[in-house]
N, C-alpha and C positions, 0 to 999 in steps of 0.2 A: 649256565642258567643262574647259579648262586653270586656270579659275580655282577652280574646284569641286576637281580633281586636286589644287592646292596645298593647298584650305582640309583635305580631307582626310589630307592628310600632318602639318598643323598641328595636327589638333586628336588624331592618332595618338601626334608626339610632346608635346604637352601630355599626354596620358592618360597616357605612361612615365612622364614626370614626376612625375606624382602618383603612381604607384604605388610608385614608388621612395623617393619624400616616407613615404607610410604606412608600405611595407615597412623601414625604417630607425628608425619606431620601436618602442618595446619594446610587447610583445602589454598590457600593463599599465598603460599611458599613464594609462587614465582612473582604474583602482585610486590611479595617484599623487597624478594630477589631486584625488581627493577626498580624498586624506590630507593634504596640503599646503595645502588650504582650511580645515581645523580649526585648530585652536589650536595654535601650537606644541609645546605641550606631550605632544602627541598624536602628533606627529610621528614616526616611525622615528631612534633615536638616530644620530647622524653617527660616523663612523670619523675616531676619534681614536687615539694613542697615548697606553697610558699615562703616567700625572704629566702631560699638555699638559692646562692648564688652560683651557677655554675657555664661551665665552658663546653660547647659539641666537640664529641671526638674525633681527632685528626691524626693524619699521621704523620710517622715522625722524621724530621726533618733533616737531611743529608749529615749536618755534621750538629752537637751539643754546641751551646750557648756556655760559650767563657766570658767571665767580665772582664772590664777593662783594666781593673787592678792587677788581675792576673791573665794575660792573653794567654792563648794557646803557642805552643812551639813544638815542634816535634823531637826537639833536643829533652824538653822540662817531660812533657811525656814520658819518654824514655825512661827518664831518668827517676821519677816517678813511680814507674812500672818497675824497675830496681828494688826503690826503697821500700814499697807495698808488699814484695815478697821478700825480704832479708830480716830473718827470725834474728841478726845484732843491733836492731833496734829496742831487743827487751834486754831487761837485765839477765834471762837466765840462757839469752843467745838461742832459744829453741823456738820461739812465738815471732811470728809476725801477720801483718795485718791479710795476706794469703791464710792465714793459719785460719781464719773465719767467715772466709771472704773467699769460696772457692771458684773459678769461674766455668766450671763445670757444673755445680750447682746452682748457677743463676745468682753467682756471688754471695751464696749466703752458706752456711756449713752442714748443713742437713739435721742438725741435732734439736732438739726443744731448748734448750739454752744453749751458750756456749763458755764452753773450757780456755780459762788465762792461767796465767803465772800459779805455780805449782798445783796445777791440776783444779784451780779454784773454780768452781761455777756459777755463773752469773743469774739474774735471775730474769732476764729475757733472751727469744730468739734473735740471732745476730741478724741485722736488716737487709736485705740485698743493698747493691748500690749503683744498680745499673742505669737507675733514672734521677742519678743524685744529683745531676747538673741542670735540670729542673727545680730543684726544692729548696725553699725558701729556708727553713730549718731541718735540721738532722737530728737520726736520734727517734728512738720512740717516743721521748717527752720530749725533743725539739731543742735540746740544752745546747744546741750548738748554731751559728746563726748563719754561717755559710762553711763551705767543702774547706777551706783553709783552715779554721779554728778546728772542725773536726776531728783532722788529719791526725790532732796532736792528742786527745780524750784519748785514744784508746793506749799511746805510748805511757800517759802518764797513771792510767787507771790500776790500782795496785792490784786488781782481780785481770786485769790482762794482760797487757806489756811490765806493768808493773818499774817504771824506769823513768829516768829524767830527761827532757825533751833535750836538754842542753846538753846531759854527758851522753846521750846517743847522738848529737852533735861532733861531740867530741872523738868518740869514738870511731866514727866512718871516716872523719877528716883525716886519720891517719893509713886509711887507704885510697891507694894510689889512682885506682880507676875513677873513685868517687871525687877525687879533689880534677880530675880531669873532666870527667861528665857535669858538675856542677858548675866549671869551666865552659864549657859548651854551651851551657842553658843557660845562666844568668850572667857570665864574661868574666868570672873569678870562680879563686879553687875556695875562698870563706865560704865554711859553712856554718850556717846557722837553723835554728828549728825551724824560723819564719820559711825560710825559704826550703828546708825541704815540707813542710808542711806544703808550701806552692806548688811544687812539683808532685808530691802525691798525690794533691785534688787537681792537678791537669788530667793527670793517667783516670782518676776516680773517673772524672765527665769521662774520659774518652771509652768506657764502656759502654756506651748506650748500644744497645742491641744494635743488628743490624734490621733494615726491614725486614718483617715478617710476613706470613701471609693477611693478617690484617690491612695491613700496612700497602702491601700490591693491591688489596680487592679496595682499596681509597682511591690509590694511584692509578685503578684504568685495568686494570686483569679482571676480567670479569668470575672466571673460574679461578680463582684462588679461595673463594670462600667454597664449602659446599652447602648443600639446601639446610641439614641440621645446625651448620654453626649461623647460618645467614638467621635463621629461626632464632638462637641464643641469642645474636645480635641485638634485634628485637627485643627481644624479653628482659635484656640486659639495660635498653634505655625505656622501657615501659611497665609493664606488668611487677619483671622483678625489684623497681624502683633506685637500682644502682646507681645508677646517674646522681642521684642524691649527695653523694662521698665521693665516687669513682667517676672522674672526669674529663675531658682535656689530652692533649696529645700524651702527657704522663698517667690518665685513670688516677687522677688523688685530686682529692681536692687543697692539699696540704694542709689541714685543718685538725682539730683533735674532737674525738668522740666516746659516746663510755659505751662500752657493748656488755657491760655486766661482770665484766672479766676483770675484775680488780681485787676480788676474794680476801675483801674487806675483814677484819677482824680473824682472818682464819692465814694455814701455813704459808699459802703462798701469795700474801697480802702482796697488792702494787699500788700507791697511791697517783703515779701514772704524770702526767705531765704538773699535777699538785707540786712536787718535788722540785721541779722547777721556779715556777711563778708564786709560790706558797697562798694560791687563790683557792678557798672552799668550792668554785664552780668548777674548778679542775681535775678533781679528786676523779682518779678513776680513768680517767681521758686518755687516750694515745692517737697518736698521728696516722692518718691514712694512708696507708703503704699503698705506692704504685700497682700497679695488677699487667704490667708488660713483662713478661718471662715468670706466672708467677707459674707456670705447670712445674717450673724445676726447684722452685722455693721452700717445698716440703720442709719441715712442718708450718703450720701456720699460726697468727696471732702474736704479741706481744709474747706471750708464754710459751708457742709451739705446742697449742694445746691440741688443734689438727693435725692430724699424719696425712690426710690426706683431701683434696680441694672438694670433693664431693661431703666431705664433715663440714666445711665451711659454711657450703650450700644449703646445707639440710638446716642449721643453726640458722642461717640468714630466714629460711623458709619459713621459720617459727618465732619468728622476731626476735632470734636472741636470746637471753638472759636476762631477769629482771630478778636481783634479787634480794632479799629483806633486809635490814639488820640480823646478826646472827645472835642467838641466845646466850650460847657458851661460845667466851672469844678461845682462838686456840691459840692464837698470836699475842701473848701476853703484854709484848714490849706495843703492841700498839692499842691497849686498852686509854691509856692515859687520853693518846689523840681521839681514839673514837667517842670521849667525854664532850671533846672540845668544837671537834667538826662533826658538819653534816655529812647522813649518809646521804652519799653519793646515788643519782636517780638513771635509769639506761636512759639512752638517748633518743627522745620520739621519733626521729625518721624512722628507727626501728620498729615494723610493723608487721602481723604475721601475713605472708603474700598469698598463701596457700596455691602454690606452684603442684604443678600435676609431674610425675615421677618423670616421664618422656620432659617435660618442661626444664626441670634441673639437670638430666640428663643433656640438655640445646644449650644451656649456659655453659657446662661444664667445657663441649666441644667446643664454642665461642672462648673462654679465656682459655683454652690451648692452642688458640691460635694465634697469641698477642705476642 
């Protein structure tokens, strides 16, 4: 009788459970359900602001977009996929660009910053780069203008690889597999940076995720989404106003934005894509990271200041960060500039959405699905 007493208390609270599952979503689940299985084009327009120029999302397409300078081949790949994991591209022969770039992590290394050449830390999180063959610029500030140039920042950066593109040049060309494999891909054993730089942004592109469950419930599976992410979907191009930034078969808009997180005047000042273009409108700005694989991307923001994508949400839910000039600078080295430049303003799209708790909870299950 005592064991019957339990099952009945279990299967009591199983049934709230569910009721509380139904009750939380909208009476219209399935109306969405069938609108979102049509063609995009048929779709309910997303909440955008005016002038935001933006693209519906799709999914993503059997193979990444290589240019014509740099075609694809499955030998540069390879070889690529080589160079991208071999820590004697740094000077201390322990770093390489796996070192930050895990692909179990969703290419990015789990940390709030990441660790280079003797144990130095940077002052951003390391980017994924699974939708890097999409992006116009790389880089949180963009300082790099395609996957080739890139390749070679992190060899030369003295807080990571800390080494010269040319003597890790030098260096592999005296192994024997390497002058054979760069043989294979480009029809000589010369090795030079250019060209492995080629070869590492082959392998880069060719991580694009594979299809996901987003990805099928576009292509025709009707049941790959379920009712609460179909719901995040939703909310994801309306109510929550994402579509603003997060767009297109990559979710970025590739554009840059100030979320407040630039902590101006204080320890862990970033003056954000400024550093680049040396523009006052810049100050603060960073590029909008893709949002395909980001469940594995932990932490988040330029800083890795979320651990976790439900902080992100909550932050988004309340517009943000808006915040003043500070009274007492604690970054002393950057008093001089904050004489000279403007403080930096957050970004209007950012607006408070006041999303209902079940509501961020639909988003969340929507980007674990991408």
């Amino acid at each position: 009788m005592q064991n019957k007493g339990v099952n009945m208390k279990c299967c009591i609270y199983l049934l709230m459970l569910w009721a509380t599952y139904i009750y939380a979503l909208p009476k219209n689940i399935e109306s969405l359900r069938q609108m979102y299985f049509k063609p995009s084009s048929q779709w309910q327009k997303p909440f955008v602001d005016e002038g935001v120029e933006w693209q519906e999302l799709a999914p993503l397409p059997k193979t990444p977009p290589y240019p014509d300078s740099n075609p694809y081949s499955k030998a540069k790949q390879e070889l690529g996929k080589m160079l991208f994991n071999d820590p004697k591209l740094s000077a201390s022969n322990q770093i390489a660009c796996a070192s930050c770039h895990e692909k179990e992590l969703g290419f990015g290394d789990g940390r709030k910053v990441s660790y280079g050449h003797n144990r130095q830390s940077s002052k951003r999180n390391a980017p994924s780069i699974v939708m890097s063959a999409f992006m116009k610029e790389l880089f949180w500030d963009g300082r790099a203008n395609d996957l080739e140039s890139q390749a070679l920042f992190p060899i030369a950066d003295p807080k990571e690889m800390a080494y010269n593109p040319q003597s890790a040049a030098k260096k592999i060309a005296k192994i024997k597999i390497y002058r054979q494999k760069f043989k294979e891909a480009f029809g000589s054993e010369k090795i030079t940076p250019e060209l492995m730089a080629q070869a590492i942004a082959t392998y880069e592109r060719s991580t694009m995720p594979n299809s996901t469950r987003f990805d099928r419930f576009l292509n025709g599976k009707k049941d790959a989404l379920k009712d609460k992410e179909i719901w995040g979907l939703h909310l994801f191009r309306t109510k929550g106003r994402c579509m603003n930034c997060h767009n297109g078969v990559s979710f970025s808009d590739g554009a840059y934005h100030n979320l407040g997180l630039h902590f101006i005047g204080r320890k862990y000042e970033d003056l954000g894509r400024y550093e680049v273009t040396h523009n006052s409108d810049d100050i603060g700005k960073f590029k909008t990271p893709s949002l395909r694989g980001v469940s594995k991307t932990a932490p988040y923001m330029h800083n890795g200041l979320f651990p976790h994508l439900i902080g992100v949400l909550n932050a988004y839910n309340a517009g943000m960060f808006h915040p003043k000039p500070p009274k007492n600078i604690d970054n002393q080295e950057s008093t001089e500039a904050l004489k000279s430049l403007p403080f930096p303003h957050t970004d209007p799209l950012l607006q408070k959405l006041n999303l209902t708790s079940d509501e961020i909870e639909a988003l969340e299950a929507f980007l674990k699905t991408l």
